[in-house]
C-alpha positions as CSV (number, residue, x, y, z in Angstrom):
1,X,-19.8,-21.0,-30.5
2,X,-21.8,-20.1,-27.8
3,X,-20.7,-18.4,-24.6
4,X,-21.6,-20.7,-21.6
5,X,-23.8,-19.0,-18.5
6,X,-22.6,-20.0,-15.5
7,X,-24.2,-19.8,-11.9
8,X,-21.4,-18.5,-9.9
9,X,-21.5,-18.4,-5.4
10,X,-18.6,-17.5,-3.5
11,X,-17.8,-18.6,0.0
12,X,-14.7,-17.2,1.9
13,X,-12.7,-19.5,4.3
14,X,-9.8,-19.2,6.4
15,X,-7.3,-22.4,6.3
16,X,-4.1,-22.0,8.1
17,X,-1.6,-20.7,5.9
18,X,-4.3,-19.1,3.1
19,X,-7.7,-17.4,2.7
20,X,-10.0,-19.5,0.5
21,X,-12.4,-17.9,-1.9
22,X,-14.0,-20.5,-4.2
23,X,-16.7,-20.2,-6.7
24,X,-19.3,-22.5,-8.0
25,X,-19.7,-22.3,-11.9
26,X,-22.5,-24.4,-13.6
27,X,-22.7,-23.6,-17.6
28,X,-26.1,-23.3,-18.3
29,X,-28.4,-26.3,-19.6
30,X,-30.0,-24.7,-22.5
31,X,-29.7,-25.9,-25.9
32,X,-28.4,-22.1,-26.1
33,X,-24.9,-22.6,-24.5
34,X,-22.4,-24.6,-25.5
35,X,-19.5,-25.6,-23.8
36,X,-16.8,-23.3,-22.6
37,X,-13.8,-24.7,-23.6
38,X,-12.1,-23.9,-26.9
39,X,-9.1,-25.8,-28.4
40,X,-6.9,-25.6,-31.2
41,X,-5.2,-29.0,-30.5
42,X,-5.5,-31.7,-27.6
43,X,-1.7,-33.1,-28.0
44,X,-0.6,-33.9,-24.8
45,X,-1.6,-35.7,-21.8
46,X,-2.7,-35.6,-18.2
47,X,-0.4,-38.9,-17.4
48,X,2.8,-37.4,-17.6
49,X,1.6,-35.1,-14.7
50,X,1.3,-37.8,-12.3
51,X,5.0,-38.4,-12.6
52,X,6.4,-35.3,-10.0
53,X,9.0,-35.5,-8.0
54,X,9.2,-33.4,-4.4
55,X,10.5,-30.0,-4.9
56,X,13.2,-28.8,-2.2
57,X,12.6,-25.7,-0.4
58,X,15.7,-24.3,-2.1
59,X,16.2,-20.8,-2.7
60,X,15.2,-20.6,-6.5
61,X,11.9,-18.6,-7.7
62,X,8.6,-21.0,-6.8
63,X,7.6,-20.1,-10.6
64,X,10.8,-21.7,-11.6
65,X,10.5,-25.1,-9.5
66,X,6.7,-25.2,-9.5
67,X,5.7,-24.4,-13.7
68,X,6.1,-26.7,-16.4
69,X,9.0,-26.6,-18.0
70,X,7.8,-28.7,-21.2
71,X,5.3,-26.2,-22.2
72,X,6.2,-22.5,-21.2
73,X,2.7,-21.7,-21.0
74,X,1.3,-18.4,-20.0
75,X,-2.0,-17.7,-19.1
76,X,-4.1,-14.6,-18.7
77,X,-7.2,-14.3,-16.6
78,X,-9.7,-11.7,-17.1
79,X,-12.7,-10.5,-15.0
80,X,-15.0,-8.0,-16.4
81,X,-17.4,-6.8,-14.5
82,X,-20.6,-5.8,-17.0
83,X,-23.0,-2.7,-16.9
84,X,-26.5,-5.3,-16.2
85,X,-28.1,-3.7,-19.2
86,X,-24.9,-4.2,-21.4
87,X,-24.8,-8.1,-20.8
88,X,-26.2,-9.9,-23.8
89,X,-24.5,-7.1,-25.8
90,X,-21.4,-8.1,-24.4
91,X,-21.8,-11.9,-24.8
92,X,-22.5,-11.2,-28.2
93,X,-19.7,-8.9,-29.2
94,X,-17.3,-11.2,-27.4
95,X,-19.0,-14.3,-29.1
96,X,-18.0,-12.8,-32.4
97,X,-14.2,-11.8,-32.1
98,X,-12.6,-13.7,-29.4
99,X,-13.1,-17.2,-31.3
100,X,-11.8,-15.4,-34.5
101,X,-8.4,-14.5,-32.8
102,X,-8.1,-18.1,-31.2
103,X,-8.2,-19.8,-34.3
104,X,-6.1,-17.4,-36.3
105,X,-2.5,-19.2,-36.4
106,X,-1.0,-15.7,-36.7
107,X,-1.5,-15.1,-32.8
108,X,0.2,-17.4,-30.6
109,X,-2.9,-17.3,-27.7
110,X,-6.0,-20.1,-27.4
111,X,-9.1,-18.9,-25.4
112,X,-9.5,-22.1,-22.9
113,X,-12.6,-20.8,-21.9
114,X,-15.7,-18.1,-21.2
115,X,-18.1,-17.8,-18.3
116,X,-20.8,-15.8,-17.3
117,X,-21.8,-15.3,-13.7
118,X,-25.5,-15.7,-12.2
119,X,-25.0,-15.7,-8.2
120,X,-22.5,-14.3,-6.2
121,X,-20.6,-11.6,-8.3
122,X,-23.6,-10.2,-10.5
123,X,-23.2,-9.3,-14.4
124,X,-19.7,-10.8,-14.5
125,X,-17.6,-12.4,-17.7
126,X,-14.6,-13.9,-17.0
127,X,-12.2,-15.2,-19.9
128,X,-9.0,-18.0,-19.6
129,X,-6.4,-17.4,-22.4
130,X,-3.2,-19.7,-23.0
131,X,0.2,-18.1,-24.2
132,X,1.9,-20.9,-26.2
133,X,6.0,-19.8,-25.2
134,X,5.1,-17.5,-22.5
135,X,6.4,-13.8,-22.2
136,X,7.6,-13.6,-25.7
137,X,4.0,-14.9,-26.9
138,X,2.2,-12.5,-25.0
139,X,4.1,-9.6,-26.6
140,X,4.0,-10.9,-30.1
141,X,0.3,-10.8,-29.4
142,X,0.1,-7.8,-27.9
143,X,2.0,-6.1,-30.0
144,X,-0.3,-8.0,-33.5
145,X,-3.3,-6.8,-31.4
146,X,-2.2,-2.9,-31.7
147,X,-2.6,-2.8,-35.6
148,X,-5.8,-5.2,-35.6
149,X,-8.8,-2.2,-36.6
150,X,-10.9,-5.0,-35.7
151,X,-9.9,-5.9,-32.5
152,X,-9.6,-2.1,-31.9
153,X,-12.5,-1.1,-32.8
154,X,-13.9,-4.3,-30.4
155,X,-12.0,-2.9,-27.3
156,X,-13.6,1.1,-28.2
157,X,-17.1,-0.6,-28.4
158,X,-16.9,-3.0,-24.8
159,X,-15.1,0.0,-23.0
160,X,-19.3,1.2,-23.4
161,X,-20.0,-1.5,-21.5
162,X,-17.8,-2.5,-18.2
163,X,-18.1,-0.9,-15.4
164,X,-14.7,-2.3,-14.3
165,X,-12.0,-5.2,-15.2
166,X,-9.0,-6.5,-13.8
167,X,-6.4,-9.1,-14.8
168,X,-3.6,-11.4,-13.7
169,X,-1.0,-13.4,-15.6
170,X,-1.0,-17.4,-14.1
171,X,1.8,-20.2,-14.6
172,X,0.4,-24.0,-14.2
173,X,1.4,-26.5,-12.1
174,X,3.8,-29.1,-13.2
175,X,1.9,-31.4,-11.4
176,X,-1.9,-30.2,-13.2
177,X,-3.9,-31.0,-15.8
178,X,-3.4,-28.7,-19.1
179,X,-7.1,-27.7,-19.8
180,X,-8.6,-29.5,-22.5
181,X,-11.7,-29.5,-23.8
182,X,-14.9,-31.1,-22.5
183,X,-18.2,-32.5,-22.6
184,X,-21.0,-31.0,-21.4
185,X,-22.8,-29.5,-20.1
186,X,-20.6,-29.5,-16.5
187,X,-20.3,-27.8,-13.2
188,X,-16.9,-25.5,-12.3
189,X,-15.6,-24.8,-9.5
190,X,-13.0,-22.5,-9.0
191,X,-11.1,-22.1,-6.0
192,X,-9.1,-18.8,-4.9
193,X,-6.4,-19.3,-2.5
194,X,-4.2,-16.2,-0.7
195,X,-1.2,-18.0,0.6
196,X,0.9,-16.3,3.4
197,X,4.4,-15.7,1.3
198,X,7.1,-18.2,1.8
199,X,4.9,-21.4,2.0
200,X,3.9,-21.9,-2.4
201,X,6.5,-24.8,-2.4
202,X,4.9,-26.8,0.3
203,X,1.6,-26.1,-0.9
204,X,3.1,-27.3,-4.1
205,X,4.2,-30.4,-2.7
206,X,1.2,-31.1,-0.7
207,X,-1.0,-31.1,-3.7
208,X,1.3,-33.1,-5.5
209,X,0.5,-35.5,-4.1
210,X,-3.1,-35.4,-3.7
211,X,-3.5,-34.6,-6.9
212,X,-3.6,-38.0,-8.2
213,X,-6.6,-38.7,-6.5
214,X,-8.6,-36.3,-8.4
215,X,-7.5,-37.2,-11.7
216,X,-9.8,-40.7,-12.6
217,X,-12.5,-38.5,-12.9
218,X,-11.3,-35.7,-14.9
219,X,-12.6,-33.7,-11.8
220,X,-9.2,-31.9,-11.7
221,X,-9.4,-29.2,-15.1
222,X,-6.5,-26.7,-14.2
223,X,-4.2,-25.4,-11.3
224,X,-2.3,-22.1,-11.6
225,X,-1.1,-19.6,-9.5
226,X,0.1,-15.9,-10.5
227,X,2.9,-14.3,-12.0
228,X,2.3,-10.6,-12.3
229,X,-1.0,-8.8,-10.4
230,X,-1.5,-10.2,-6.4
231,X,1.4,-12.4,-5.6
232,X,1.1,-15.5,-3.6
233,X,-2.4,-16.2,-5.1
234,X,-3.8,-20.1,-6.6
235,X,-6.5,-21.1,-8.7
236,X,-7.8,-24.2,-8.8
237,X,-10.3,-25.1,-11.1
238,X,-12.7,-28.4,-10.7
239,X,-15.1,-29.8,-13.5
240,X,-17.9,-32.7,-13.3
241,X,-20.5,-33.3,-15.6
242,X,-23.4,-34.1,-12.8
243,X,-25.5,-30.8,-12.4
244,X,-25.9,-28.8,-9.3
245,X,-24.4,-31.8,-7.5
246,X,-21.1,-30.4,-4.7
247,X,-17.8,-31.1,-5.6
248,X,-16.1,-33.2,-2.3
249,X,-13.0,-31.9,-3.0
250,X,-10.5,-31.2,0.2
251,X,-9.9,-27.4,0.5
């Protein structure tokens, strides 16, 4: 398995109620790169997400009425920002142990996907990991990953090469796609959204409902928005196969 470069451009809006950052990812054309999503199985499917019902603005947690409930799943988000000299090194060393811990049935995590970064944020890698049974899955992991030499010794030798990284733990929508895998090669877009706090459930019912617009086309690949690191923050993340081609997807 090959990890996918991706061109990457950021533009920063201003909607009422959220600042938009979204990002244009292309996976790279080469017979080099493969695609970027990874999967241990592909049960389940999109249609039972068209099925949502309006959530009251009740007092409960928005991760409680918002999330899944069927699935639990966690996911982790990671952005690792690369010393330029350090990149193919990096690809490399990642190419060679991440896979190996997706496909080992001992850890309850699947890597949904890798990306590199051309434009925009320079010499960047960003990784999407799925916790099958949330909290508990993460810490069985964690806690598998401190006695792993390899996996150790993986961590001591990128530390020589980042010049910083940062993470954040995401729910899904109830009302999203689960990522699955896909043909390629495609275009990504993801789309960043800093809600003011108090208005996730609305935004939550709004797309909802639009939602279902987006989904004949497999355009729609994952919504999520975070759990622990910046609060009141939503990704959206939009696939096509056409190349350098804009997404007309309503902000």
């Amino acid at each position: 398995m090959t990890l996918g470069s991706c061109l990457n451009s950021k533009l920063l809006l201003i909607l009422k109620g959220a600042v938009v950052e979204r990002t244009l990812m292309v996976c790279c054309l080469g017979s080099s790169c493969g695609e970027i999503f990874y999967s241990k199985d592909s049960e389940g499917s999109w249609f039972r997400s068209l099925f949502v019902h309006k959530v009251d603005p009740r007092k409960d947690a928005h991760s409680t009425l918002l999330s899944k409930k069927e699935t639990s799943n966690l996911y982790k988000i990671q952005f690792h920002n690369v010393k330029p000299e350090c990149l193919d090194a990096y690809n490399s060393l990642t190419e060679a142990v991440l896979p190996k811990l997706h496909l080992d049935e001992d850890y309850p995590c699947s890597l949904v996907g890798n990306w590199n970064t051309w434009y925009g944020e320079q010499d960047q890698a960003v990784h999407l990991w799925r916790f099958s049974g949330g909290y508990p899955a993460l810490m069985d992991c964690m806690n598998k990953l401190k006695n792993n030499k390899e996996y150790l010794e993986f961590r001591k030798e990128r530390s020589k090469m980042l010049l910083s990284r940062r993470n954040q733990l995401l729910l899904e929508f109830s009302f999203w796609n689960e990522p699955q895998p896909r043909a390629g090669p495609n275009i990504y877009e993801l789309r960043t959204y800093k809600l003011k706090p108090g208005t996730m459930i609305e935004w939550g019912n709004n797309w909802a409902r639009a939602i279902k617009y987006r989904q004949e086309n497999q355009e729609a690949v994952g919504g999520f928005f975070s759990q622990i690191g910046e609060l009141y923050v939503v990704h959206h993340l939009w696939g096509r196969l056409e190349a350098l081609k804009p997404l007309s997807v309503p902000s």
